[in-house]
C-alpha positions as CSV (number, residue, x, y, z in Angstrom):
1,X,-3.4,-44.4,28.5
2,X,-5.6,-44.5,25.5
3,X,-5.1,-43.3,21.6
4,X,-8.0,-41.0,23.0
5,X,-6.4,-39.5,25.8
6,X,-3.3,-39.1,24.5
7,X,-4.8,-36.9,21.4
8,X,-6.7,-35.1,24.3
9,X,-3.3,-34.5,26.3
10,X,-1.4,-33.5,23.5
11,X,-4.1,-31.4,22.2
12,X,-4.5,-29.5,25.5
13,X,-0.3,-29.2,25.3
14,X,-0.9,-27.3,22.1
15,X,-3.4,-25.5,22.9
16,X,-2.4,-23.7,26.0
17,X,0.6,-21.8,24.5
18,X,-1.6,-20.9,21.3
19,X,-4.3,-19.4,23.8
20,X,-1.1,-18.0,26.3
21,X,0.0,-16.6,22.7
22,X,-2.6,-14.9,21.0
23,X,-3.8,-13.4,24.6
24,X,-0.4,-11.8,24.7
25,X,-0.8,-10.3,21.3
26,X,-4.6,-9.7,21.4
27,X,-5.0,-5.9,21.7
28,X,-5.9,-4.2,25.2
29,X,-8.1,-1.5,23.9
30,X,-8.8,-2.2,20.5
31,X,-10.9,1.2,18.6
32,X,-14.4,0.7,17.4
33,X,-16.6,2.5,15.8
34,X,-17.2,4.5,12.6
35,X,-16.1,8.1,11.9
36,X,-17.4,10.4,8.8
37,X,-16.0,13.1,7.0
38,X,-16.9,15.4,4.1
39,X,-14.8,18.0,1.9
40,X,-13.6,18.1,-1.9
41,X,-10.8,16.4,-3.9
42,X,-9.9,16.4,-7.4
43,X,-8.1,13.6,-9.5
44,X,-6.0,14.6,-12.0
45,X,-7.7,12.5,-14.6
46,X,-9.9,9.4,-15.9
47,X,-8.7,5.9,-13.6
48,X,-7.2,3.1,-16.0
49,X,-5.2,5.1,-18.0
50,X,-2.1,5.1,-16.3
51,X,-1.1,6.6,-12.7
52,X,-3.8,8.8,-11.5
53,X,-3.4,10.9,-8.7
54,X,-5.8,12.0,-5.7
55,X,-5.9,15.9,-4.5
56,X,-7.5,16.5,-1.2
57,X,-8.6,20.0,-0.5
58,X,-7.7,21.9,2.5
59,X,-11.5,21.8,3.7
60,X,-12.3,18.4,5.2
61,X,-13.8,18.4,8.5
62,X,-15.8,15.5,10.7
63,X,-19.3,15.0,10.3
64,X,-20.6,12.1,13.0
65,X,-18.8,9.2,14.3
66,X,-19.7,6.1,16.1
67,X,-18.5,4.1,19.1
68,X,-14.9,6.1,19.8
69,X,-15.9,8.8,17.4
70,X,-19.1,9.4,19.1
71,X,-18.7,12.4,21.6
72,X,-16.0,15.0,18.7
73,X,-17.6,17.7,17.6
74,X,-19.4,18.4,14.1
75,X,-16.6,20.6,11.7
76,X,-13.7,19.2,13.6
77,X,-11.2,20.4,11.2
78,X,-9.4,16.7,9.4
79,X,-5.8,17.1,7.4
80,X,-6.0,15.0,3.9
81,X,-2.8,13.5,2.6
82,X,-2.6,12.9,-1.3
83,X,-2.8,9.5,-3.0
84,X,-2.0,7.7,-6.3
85,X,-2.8,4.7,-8.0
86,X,-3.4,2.7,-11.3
87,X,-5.8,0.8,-12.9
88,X,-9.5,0.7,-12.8
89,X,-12.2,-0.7,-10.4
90,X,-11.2,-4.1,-9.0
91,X,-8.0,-4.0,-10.7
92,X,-6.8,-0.7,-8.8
93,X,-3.5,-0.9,-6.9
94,X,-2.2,2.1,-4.4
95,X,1.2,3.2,-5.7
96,X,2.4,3.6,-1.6
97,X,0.9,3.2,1.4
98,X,-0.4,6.7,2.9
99,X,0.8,7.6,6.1
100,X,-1.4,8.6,7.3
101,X,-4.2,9.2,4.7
102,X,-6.2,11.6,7.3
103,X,-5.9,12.6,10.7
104,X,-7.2,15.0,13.3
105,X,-6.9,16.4,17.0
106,X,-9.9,16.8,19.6
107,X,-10.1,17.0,23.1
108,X,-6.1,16.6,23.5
109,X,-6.3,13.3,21.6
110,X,-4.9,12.4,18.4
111,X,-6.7,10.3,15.6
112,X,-5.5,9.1,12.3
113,X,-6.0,6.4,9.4
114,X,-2.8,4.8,7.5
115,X,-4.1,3.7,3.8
116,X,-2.5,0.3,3.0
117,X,-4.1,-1.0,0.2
118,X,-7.2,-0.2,-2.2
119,X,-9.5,-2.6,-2.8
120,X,-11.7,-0.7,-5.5
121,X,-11.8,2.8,-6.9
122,X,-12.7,4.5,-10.3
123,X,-12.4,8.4,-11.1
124,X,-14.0,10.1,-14.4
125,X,-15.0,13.6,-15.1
126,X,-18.1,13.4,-12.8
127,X,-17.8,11.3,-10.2
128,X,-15.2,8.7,-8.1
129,X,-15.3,6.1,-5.6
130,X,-13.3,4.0,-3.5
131,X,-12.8,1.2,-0.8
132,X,-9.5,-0.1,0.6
133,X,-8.5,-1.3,4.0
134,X,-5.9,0.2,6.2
135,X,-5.3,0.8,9.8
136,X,-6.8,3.5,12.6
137,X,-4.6,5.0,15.3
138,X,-5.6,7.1,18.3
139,X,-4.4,8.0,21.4
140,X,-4.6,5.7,24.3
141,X,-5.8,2.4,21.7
142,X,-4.2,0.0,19.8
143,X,-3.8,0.7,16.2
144,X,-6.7,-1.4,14.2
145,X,-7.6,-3.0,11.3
146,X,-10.2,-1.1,9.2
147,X,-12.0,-0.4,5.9
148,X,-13.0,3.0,3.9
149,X,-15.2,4.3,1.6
150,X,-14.9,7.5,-0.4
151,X,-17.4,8.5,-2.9
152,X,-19.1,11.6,-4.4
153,X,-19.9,13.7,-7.6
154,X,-18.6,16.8,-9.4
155,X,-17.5,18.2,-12.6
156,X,-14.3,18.0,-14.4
157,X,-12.5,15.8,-12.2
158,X,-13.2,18.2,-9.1
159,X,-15.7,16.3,-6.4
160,X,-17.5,17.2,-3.1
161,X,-16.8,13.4,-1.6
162,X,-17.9,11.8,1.5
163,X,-15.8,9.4,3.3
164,X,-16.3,6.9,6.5
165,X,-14.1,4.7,7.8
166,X,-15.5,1.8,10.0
167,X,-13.5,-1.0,12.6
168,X,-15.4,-3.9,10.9
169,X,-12.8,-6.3,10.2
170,X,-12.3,-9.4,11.8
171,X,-8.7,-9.2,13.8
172,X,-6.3,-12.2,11.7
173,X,-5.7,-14.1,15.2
174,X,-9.6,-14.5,15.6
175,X,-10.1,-16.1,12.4
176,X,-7.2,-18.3,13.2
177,X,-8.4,-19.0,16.5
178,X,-11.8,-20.1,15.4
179,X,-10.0,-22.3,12.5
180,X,-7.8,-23.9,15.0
181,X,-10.7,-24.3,17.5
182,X,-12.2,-26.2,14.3
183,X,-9.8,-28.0,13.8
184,X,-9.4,-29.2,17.3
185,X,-12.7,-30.7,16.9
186,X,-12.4,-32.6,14.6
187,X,-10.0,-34.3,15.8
188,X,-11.8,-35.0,18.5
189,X,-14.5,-36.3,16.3
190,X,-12.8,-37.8,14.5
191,X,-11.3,-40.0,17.0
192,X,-13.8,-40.8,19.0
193,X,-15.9,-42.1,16.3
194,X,-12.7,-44.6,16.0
195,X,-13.1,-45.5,19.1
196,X,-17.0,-47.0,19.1
């Protein structure tokens, strides 16, 4: 046996239980889609001055929704759970996770979003905005990975905000799937170039 075929034999060796792995762990039904909301909030003062905190009113409902969100009713009614952080745009750090930051009922199923981190976010007397990433739950699926966006415009530190929340993150075992499938190439490559 050749230098070749035994990288190709030991390859396929490793290989196999990464593939018998990851299919193990990949998710069944993984959610997809996007799903909007809109109600007020207030913040309880300028961001980057210290721990700032996040006050979700009790009138938050479902707008439109994509993919799973698709077919739940306009004014859904959605539960907001509070949130602090400190610093200022890129700099901004979540104090705790939020569990969960929203979440609703419809049609006997449950949905829900745990904040885990924040990613951007700035408050001041007449308008805030934020990103982050966190993960979406609902009944019958596996949770996700997501991202959010909040923004909107008021007066003295009271906003009317919209926020969506979208599925649009690559899963960590794909990307190191693809990298290892890269990998595994050029090995290949690599080695059969040494063998001309």
């Amino acid at each position: 046996m050749n230098r070749t075929n035994l990288v190709l034999v030991v390859s396929a060796f490793l290989v196999i239980p990464a593939f018998s792995q990851l299919r193990a762990e990949a998710p069944a039904a993984a959610i997809t889609g996007s799903a909007s909301f809109f109600g007020t909030a207030s913040a309880s003062g300028p961001s980057g001055g210290g721990l700032t905190s996040i006050t979700f009113g009790s009138n938050w409902s479902f707008v439109t929704g994509l993919g799973l969100y698709a077919g739940i009713p306009s004014g859904t009614p959605v539960a907001f759970n509070n949130f602090s952080f400190t610093g200022d745009g890129t700099s901004v750090v979540l104090t705790a996770p939020v569990l969960p930051l929203w979440s609703f009922t419809s049609g006997g199923n449950n949905y829900s979003f745990n904040l885990q981190s924040l990613s951007n976010g700035h408050t001041e007397s007449g308008a805030m905005a934020f990103t982050g990433m966190g993960t979406l739950f609902a009944t019958g699926f596996d949770p996700t990975p997501a991202s959010f966006s909040m923004s909107g415009t008021g007066t003295n530190f009271v906003y009317e905000l919209s926020f969506v929340t979208n599925t649009a993150v690559p899963e960590p075992s794909s990307i190191a799937l693809a990298g290892f499938g890269l990998a595994l190439c050029g090995a290949v490559s690599y080695f059969r170039r040494r063998r001309v």
